[in-house]
N, C-alpha and C positions, 0 to 999 in steps of 0.2 A: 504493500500500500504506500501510496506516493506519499512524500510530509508534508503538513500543510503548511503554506504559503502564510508571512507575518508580515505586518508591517515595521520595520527595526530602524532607528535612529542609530547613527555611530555621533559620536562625537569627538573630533579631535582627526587632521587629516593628515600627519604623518606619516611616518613608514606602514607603523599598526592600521589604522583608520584604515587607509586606501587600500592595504590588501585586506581586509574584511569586508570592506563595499564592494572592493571588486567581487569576490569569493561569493560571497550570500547573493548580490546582484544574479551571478552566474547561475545559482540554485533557483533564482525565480523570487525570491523575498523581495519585500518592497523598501528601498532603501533611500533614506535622505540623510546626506552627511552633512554634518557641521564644521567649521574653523575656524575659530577668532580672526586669522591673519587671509591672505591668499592663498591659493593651492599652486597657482602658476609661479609665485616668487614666495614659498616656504621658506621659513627662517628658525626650525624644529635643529634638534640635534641630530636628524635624519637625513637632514642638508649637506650639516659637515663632515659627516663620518667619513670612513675611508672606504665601505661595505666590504668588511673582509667576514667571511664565514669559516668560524678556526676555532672547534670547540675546542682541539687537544691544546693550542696554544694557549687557549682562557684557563683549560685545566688546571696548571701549574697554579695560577694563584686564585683560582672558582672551586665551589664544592663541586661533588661529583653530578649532580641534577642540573648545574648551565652545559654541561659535556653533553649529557645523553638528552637534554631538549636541542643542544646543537646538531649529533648526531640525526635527529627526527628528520631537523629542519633542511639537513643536506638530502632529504630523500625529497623533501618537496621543490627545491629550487630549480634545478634541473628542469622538472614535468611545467614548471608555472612558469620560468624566463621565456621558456619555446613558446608556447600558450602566447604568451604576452607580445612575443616578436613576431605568433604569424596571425595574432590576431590587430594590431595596430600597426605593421611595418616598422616600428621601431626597434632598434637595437640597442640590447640593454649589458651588451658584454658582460655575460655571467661565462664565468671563467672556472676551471675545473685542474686545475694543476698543483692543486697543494700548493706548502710554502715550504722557504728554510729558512731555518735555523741559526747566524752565526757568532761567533766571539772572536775578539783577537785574542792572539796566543796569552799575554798576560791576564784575559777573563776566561781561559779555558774551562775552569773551571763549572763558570757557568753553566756552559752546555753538558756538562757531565753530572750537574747537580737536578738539572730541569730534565735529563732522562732518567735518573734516579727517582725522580719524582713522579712523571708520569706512569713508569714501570708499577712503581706500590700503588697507585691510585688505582688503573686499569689491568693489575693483577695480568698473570702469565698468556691469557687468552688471545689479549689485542696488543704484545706489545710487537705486535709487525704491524703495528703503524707506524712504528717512529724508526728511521731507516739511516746506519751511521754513516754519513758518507768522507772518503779520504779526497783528496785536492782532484786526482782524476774526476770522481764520480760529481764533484762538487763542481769542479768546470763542465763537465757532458750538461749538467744543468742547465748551471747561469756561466756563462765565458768569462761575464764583467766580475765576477767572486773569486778569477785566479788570485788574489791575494791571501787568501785565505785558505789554510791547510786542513781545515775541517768544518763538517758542518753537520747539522737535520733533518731529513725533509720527514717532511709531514703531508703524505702521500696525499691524505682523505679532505684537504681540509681545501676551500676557495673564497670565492668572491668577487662581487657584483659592483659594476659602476652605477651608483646611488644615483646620479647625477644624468642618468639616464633612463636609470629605470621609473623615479618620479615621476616625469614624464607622462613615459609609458603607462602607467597605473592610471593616471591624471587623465589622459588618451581616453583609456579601456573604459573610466568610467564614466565620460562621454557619451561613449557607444551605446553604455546600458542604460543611458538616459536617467543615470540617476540623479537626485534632486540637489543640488549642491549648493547651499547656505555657507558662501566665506564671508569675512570677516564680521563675523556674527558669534561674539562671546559667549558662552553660556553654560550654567549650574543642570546638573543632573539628577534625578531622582527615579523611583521605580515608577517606569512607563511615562516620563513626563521629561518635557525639555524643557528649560526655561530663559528665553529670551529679554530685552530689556523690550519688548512687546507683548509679553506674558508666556502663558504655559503653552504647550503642544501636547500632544496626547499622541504614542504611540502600543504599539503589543510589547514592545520592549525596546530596551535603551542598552546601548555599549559605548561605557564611559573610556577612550583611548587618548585621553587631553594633555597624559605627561604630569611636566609640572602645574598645567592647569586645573588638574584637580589635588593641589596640594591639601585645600582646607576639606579634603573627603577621605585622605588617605591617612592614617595616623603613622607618621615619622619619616614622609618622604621626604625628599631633598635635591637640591641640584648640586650637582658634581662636574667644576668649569674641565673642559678641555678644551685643547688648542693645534688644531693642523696648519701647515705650510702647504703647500704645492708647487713645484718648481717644474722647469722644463730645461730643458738641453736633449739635442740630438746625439750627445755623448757617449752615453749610458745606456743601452737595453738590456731592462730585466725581461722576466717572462712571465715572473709569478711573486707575490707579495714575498719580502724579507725582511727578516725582524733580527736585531743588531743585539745580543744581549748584553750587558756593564752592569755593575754593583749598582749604581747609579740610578737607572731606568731602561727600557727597554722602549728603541728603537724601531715605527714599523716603517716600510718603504713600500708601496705601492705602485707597481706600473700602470700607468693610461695609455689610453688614444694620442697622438698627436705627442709623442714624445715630451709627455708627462710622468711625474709621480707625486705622489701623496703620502708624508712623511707626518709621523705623529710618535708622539708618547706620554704625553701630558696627562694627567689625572689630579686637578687639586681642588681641595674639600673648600669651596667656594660657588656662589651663585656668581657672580659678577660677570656679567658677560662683555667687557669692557677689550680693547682690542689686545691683539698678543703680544706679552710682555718681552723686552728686551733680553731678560736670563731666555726664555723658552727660546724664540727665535737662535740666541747665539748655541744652544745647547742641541738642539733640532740640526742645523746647520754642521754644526764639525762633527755631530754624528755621522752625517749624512756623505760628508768630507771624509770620514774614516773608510766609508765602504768603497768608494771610489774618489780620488784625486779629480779627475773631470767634473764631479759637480761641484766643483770649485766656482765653476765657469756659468752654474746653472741657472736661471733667471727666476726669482720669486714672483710667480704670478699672481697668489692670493693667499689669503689667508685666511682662516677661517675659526672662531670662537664659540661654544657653545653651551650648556648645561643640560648635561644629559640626567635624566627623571631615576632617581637611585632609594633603594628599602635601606631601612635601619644595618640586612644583615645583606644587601646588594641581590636580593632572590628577587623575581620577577614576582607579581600578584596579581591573580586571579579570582576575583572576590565575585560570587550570586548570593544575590536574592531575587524576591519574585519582583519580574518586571526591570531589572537591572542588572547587567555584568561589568566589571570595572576592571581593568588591566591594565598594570601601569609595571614601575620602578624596571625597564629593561637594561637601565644604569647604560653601559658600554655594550652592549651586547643585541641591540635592537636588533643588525641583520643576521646574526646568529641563532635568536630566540625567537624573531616573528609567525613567522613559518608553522611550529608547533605550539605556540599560543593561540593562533589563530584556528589550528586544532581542534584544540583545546574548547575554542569558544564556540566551536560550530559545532560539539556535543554537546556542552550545555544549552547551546540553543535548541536540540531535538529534544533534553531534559525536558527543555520550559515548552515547547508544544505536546510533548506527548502529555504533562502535567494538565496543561489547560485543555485540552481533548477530553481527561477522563474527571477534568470538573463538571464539564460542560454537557 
């Protein structure tokens, strides 16, 4: 027996939002999404991220449930980028190549600590995910890493240009004609929207608003971080690489257009005020250590954010009747969407098969 058909408010249209309007749109649900800001010019932490899909890499310092909701969410990515490219023409470069791993020789260390790690978390079963490689195996990779005498790849893990796939999502929900309320702020409750025009009434409400719904969520928070993105024709990687030091941990992203997108920033701050001069210089000679040529690289933007973070950094999933709320995906938005979104499209056949046997 087919499921009945709802009428569902999402609120909040970043990474989560969109791919739930699109998703439920796609089931036939009647969908109007909301956004305090614009959908065409998002300025969410979903903007700036770097969209890297890398549950083993988050392992090292996430419990073991950010791994196996990332693991989920690598089965869904795949089937939904194709979906999304042959359904709107657009290209959202979801990319399948794992990443690595490196240290220079005086943080070696590192790298032998972080597979030590992963090994006791993910127990004898998966550790042929994490793959030791010597300078051969480590240039057959990446060419531009002959410097470097060792490294990790991390076969299973990838990632998507954010920056394309909004977009696309943005596109797709077009298509499905759903009803799209931007900059249009607004409080949530079971089955009711609330506008500075008053209440709405729908079958159900999914609250995805981030740090917009800080005063619903008991002990969320924003958590600033800060990307660079440079260019030079110098340098081609093939697949994201993460730098490890006592310090912080380096990531590097290749793009389109002889691009990358360099991050590491994590600090316990809302401020979304532009990137600080330590971060920029610290970003920079990181980035200088992996190759000499991006010496020469051109800073094209920058980008500052506050990503929606729990007391203990776990995502949340909260129902009652007539509302789902999911937020605090802290740094792990394109990691965790995927299977949250899961997640909410069983408790949404919950909440119909519920009101069917009210009814």
């Amino acid at each position: 027996m087919a499921e009945r058909k709802i009428n569902i408010a999402v609120a909040g249209a970043g990474l989560m939002g969109r791919l739930l309007a699109w998703r439920l749109s796609e089931k036939g649900h009647q969908v109007t999404l909301f956004e305090s800001g614009s959908l065409e010019k998002p300025a969410g932490a979903c903007h700036a991220a770097a969209g890297m899909i890398s549950p083993l890499s988050e392992l090292f310092h996430c419990p073991l449930p950010i791994y196996q909701l990332g693991m989920q969410s690598l089965q869904y990515w795949p089937y939904w980028a194709k979906q999304l490219e042959q359904a709107t023409g657009t290209k959202v470069d979801y990319r399948e190549k794992g990443s690595i791993l490196i240290a220079h020789p005086q943080d070696r260390s590192e790298l032998l600590q972080f597979q030590q790690e992963l090994n006791a978390k993910l127990g004898s079963d998966n550790r042929d995910q994490l793959q030791w490689l010597d300078n051969n195996a480590l240039r057959d990779l990446e060419p531009e890493l002959d410097r470097f005498d060792q490294g990790l790849y991390l076969a299973s893990e990838a990632d998507i240009d954010n920056r394309k796939l909004l977009p696309a999502l943005l596109k797709a929900l077009k298509q499905y004609e759903i009803e799209i309320r931007e900059n249009t702020p607004v409080d949530c409750g079971s089955e009711t929207i609330q506008t500075e025009n008053g209440n709405e009434y729908f079958d159900l409400v999914i609250d995805t608003r981030g740090l917009g719904a800080k005063n619903q969520i008991n002990g969320l928070r924003g958590v600033r971080g800060e990307v660079m993105v440079v260019e030079t024709p110098e340098v081609q990687l093939n697949r994201p690489v993460r730098l490890l030091h006592p310090r912080y941990q380096l990531y590097a992203v290749p793009r389109a257009n002889n691009q990358t997108v360099i991050g590491a920033t994590e600090i316990e701050s809302e401020d979304r005020s532009p990137i600080s001069l330590r971060s920029t210089m610290e970003l920079s000679s990181a980035l200088y250590s992996i190759h000499p040529a991006f010496a020469e690289a051109r800073v094209i933007e920058t980008r500052v954010n506050c990503r929606p973070a729990t007391m203990d950094n776990l995502p949340v999933v909260e129902s009652e009747p007539g509302l789902i709320r999911i937020n605090g995906l802290f740094r792990h938005g394109y990691l965790l969407a995927p299977a949250l979104v899961a997640q909410a499209e069983s408790e949404i056949s919950k909440f119909i098969q519920t009101t069917e046997q009210v009814t």
